[in-house]
Kinemage of the C-alpha trace (Angstrom):
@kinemage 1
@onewidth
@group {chain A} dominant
@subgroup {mainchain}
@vectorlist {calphas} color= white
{ca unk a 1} P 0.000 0.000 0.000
{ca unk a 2} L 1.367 3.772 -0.350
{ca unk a 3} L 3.705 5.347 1.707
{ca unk a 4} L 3.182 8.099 3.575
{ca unk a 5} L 5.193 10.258 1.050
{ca unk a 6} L 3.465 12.908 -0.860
{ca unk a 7} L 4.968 11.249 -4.382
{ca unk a 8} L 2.884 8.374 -3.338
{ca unk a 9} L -0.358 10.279 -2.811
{ca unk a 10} L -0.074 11.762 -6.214
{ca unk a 11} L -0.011 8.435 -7.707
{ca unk a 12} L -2.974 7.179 -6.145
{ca unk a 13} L -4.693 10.290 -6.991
{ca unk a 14} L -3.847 9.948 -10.526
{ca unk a 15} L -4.976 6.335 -10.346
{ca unk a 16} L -8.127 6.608 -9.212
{ca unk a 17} L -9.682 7.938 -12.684
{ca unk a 18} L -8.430 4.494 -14.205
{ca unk a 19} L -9.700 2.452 -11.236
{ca unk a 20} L -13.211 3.927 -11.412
{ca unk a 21} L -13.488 4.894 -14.848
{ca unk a 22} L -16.959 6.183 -15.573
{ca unk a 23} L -18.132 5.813 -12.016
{ca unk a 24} L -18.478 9.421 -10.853
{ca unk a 25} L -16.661 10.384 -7.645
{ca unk a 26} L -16.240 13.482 -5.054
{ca unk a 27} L -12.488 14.422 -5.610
{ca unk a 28} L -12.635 16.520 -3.001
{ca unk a 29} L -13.448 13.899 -0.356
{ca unk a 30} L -11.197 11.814 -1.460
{ca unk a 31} L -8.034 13.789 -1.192
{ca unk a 32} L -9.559 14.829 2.388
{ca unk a 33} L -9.645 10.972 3.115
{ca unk a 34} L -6.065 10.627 1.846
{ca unk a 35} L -4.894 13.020 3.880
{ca unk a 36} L -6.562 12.220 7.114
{ca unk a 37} L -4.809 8.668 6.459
{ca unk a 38} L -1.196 9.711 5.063
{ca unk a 39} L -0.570 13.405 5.377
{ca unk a 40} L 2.093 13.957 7.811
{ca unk a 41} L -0.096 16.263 9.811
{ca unk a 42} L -2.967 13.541 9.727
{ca unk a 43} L -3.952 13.218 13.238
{ca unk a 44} L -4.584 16.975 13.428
{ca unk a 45} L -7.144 16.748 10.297
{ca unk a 46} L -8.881 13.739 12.173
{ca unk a 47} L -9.169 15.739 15.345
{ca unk a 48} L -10.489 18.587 13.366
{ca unk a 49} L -13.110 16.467 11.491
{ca unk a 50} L -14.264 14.633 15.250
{ca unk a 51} L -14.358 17.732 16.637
{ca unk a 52} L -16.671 18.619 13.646
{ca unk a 53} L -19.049 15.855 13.896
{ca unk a 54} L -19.088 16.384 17.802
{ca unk a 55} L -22.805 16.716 18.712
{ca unk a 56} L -22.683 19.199 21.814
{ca unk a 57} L -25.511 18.522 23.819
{ca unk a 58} L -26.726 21.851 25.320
{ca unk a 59} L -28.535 21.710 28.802
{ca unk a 60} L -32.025 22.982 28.906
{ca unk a 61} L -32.277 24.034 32.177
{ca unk a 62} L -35.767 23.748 33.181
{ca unk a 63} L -37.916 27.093 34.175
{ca unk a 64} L -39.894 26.607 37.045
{ca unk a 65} L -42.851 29.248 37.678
{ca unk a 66} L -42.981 30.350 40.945
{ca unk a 67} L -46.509 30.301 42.610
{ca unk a 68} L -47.974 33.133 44.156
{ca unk a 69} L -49.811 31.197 46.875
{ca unk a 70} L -51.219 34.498 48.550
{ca unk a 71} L -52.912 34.750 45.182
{ca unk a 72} L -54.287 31.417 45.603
{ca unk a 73} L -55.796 31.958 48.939
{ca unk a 74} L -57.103 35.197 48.129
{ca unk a 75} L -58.902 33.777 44.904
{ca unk a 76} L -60.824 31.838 47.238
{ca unk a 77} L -61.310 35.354 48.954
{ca unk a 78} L -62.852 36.985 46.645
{ca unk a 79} L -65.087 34.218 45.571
{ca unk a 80} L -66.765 34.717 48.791
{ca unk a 81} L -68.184 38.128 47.004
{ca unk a 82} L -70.076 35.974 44.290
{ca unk a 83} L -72.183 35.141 47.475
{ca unk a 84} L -72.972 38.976 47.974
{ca unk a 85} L -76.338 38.642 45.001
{ca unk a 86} L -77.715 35.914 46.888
{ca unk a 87} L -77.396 37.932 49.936
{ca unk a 88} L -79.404 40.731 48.563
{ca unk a 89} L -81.951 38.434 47.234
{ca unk a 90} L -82.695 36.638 50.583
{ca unk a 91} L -82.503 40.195 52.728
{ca unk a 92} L -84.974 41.665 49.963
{ca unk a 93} L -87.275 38.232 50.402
{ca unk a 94} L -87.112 37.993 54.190
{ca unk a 95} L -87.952 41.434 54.873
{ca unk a 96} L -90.852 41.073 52.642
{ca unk a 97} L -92.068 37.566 54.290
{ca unk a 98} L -91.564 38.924 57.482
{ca unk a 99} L -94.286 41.805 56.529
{ca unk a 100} L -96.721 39.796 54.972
{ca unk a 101} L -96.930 37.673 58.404
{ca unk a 102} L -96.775 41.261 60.257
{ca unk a 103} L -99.357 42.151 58.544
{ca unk a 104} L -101.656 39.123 59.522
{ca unk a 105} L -101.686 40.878 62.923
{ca unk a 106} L -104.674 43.162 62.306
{ca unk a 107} L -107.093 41.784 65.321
{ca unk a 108} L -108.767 44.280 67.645
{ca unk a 109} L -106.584 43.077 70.432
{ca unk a 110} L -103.411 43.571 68.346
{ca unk a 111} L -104.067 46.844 67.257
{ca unk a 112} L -104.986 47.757 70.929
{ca unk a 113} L -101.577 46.726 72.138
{ca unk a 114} L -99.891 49.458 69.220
{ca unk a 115} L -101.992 52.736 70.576
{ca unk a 116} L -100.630 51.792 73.864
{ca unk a 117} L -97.721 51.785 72.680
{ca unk a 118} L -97.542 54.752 70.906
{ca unk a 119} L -99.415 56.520 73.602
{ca unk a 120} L -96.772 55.208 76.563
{ca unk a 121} L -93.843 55.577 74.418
{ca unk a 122} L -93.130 51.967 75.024
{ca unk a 123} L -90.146 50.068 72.667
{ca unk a 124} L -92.049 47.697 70.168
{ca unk a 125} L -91.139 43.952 71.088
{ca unk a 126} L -88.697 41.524 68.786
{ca unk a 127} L -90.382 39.656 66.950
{ca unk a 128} L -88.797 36.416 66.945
{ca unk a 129} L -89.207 33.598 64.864
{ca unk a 130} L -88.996 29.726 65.954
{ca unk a 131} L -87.899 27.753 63.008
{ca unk a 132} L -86.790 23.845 62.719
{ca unk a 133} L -83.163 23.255 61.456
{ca unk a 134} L -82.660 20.091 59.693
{ca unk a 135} L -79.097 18.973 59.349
{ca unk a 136} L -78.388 16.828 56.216
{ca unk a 137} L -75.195 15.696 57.427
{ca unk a 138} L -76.725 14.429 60.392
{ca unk a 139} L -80.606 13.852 59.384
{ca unk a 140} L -81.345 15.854 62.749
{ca unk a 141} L -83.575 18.852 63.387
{ca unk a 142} L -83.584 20.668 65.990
{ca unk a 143} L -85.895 24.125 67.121
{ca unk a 144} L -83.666 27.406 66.618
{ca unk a 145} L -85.363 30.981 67.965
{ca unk a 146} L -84.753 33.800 65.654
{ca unk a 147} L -84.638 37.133 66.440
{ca unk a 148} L -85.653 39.134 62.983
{ca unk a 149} L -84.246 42.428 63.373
{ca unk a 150} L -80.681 40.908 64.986
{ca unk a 151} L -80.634 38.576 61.875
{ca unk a 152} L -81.203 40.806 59.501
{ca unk a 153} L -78.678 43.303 60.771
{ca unk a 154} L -75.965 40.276 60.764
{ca unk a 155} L -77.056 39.765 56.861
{ca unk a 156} L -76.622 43.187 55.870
{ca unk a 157} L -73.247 43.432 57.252
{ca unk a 158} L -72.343 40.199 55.952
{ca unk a 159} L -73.497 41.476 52.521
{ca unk a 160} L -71.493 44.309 52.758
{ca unk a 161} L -68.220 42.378 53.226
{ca unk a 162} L -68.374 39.770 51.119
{ca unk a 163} L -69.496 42.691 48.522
{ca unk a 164} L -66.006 44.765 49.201
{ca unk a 165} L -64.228 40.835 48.211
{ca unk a 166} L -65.425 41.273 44.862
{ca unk a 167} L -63.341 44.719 44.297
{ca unk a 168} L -59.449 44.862 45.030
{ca unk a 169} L -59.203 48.511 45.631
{ca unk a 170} L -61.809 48.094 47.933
{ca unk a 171} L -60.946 49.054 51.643
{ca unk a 172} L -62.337 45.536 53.152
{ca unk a 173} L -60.362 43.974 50.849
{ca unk a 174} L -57.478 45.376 50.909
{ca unk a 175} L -57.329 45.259 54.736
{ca unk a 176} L -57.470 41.393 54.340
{ca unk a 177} L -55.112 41.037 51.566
{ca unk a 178} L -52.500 42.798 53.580
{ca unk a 179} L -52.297 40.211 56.841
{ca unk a 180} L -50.776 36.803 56.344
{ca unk a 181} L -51.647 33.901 54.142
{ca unk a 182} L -52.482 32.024 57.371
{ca unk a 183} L -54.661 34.103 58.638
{ca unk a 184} L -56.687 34.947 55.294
{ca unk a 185} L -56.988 30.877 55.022
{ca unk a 186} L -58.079 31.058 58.769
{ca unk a 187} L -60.813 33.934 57.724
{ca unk a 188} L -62.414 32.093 54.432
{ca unk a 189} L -62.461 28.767 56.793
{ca unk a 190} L -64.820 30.837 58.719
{ca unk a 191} L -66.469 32.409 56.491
{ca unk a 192} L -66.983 29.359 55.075
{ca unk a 193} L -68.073 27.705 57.790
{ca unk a 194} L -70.617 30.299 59.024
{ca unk a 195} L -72.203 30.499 55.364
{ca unk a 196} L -72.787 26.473 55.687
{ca unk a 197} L -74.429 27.000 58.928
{ca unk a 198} L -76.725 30.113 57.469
{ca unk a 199} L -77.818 28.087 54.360
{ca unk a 200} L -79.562 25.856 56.535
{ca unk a 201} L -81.305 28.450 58.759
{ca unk a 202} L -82.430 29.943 55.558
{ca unk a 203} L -83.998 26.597 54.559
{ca unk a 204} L -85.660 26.671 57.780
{ca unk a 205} L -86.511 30.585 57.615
{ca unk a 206} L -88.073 29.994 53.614
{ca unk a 207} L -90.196 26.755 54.992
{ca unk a 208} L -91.279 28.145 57.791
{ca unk a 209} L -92.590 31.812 55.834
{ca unk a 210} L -94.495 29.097 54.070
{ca unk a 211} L -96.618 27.054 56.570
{ca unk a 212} L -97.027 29.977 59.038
{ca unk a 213} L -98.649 32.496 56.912
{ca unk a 214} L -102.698 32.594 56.342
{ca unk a 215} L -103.782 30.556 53.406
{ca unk a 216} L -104.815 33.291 51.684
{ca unk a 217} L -101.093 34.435 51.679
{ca unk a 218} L -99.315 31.837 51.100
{ca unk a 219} L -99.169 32.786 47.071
{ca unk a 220} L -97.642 36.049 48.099
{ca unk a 221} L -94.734 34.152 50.130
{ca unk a 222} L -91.507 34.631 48.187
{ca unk a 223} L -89.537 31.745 48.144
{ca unk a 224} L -85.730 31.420 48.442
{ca unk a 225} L -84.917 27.890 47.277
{ca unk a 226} L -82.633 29.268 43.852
{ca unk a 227} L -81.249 31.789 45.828
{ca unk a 228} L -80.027 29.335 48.477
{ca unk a 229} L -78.760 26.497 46.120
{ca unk a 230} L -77.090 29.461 44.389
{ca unk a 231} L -75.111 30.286 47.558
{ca unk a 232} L -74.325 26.501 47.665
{ca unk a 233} L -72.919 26.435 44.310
{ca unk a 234} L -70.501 29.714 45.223
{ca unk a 235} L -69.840 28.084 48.431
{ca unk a 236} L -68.412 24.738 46.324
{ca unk a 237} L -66.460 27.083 44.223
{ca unk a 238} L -65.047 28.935 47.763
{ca unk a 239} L -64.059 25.509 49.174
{ca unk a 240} L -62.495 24.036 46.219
{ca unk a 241} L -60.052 27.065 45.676
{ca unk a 242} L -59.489 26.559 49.258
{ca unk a 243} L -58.575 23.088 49.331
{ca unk a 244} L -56.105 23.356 46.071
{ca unk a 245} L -54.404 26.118 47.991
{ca unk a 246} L -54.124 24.164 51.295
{ca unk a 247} L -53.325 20.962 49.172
{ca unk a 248} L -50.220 22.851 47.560
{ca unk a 249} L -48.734 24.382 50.375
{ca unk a 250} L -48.335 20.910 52.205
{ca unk a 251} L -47.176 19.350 48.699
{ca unk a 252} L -43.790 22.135 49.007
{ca unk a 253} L -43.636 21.083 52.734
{ca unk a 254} L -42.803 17.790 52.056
{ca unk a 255} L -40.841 18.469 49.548
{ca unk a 256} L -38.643 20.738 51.433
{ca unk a 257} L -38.709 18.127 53.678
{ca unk a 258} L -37.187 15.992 51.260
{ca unk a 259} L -34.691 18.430 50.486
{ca unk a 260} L -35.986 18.619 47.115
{ca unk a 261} L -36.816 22.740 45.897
{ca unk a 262} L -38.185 24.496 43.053
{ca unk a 263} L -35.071 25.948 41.882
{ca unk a 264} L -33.914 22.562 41.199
């Protein structure tokens, strides 16, 4: 075979035409192959051709979002102020209920006990209400005394919060945004909690307006049944975005337990 001598790579170059003949051929890639094997610089070309055909793997380093989780929580805040319509719905119904039965009170004797009122300057009475809770949960009831005006001033203000949720530049919500995740979580827990409790007294409230009243009024009655399954539905919505944001907070504890970040 050849030497390494450059004499000796002309001749093969020259002898390739008669070798191949008509078979057509890169000349350029052959001399290159020539010299990678007998060019006195050869192992230089082959490192240069490797280094060529080196596929450099590049490292994607993965992006990992951070997660605002006071966002989170306060998502399920403000979902709390899609209960606020329902609220005004129910107030609106109640107070109207409440003077359909009030107006039922139109005997002799009642409207004796109003002059003397009026005349002695003497503080109209509550008027309570005693309505039967039934617990789903626990197929109980049990008898629960109302007092109107006291539960329709905790409505109204209860309305009027869950109303500021709904607007961020509002001053109720801001003044919640601004403490600490744990205690907003602590606050819609509550909120949440309390809400459960007053659906069922207003299922009690609506089904009681409805077998007190006279007969003659019980087509005026104004019933709250879509208002209350309404509040149900936000409710759902309130307590799912609360248990995804309590579900991912202990997902990063045990992962920082583990000793395993998102940076990583």
């Amino acid at each position: 075979f050849p030497t390494r001598r450059s004499s000796d790579l002309d001749i093969i170059r020259k002898l390739l035409p008669a070798v191949l003949g008509k078979k057509s051929y890169n000349a350029e890639l052959v001399k290159e192959l020539l010299d990678e094997e007998f060019a006195p610089d050869k192992e230089k070309r082959r490192a240069e051709v490797l280094k060529k055909l080196e596929v450099k793997a590049e490292r994607k380093q993965k992006k990992v979002q951070k997660v605002n989780t006071k966002e989170m929580i306060l998502d399920a805040l403000r979902t709390l102020g899609a209960i606020s319509p329902q609220l005004v719905s129910v107030i609106d119904k109640i107070g109207f209920n409440h003077n359909v039965l009030q107006g039922e009170k139109n005997s002799f004797f009642d409207k004796l006990k109003t002059i003397f009122r009026h005349a002695f300057n003497i503080k109209e009475p509550p008027t309570v209400y005693e309505i039967i809770e039934f617990n789903r949960s626990t197929q109980q009831k049990r008898k629960v005394t109302i007092d109107y005006n006291d539960f329709m001033t905790s409505l109204n203000r209860r309305n009027r919060v869950y109303a500021s949720f709904s607007q961020k530049n509002s001053q109720g919500y801001q003044r919640v945004a601004n403490i600490e995740e744990a205690k907003i979580l602590d606050f819609v827990q509550k909120q949440t909690s309390e809400c459960q409790s007053l659906v069922v007294q207003l299922n009690a409230l609506d089904e009681f307006f409805k077998t007190t009243c006279a007969p003659q009024n019980k087509s005026r009655i104004k019933g709250m049944k879509m208002d209350i399954e309404a509040m149900k539905n936000a409710l759902a919505n309130v307590n799912q975005r609360r248990i995804e944001y309590v579900s991912y907070i202990e997902e990063q504890t045990q992962m920082k337990k583990l000793g395993i970040t998102d940076d990583e």
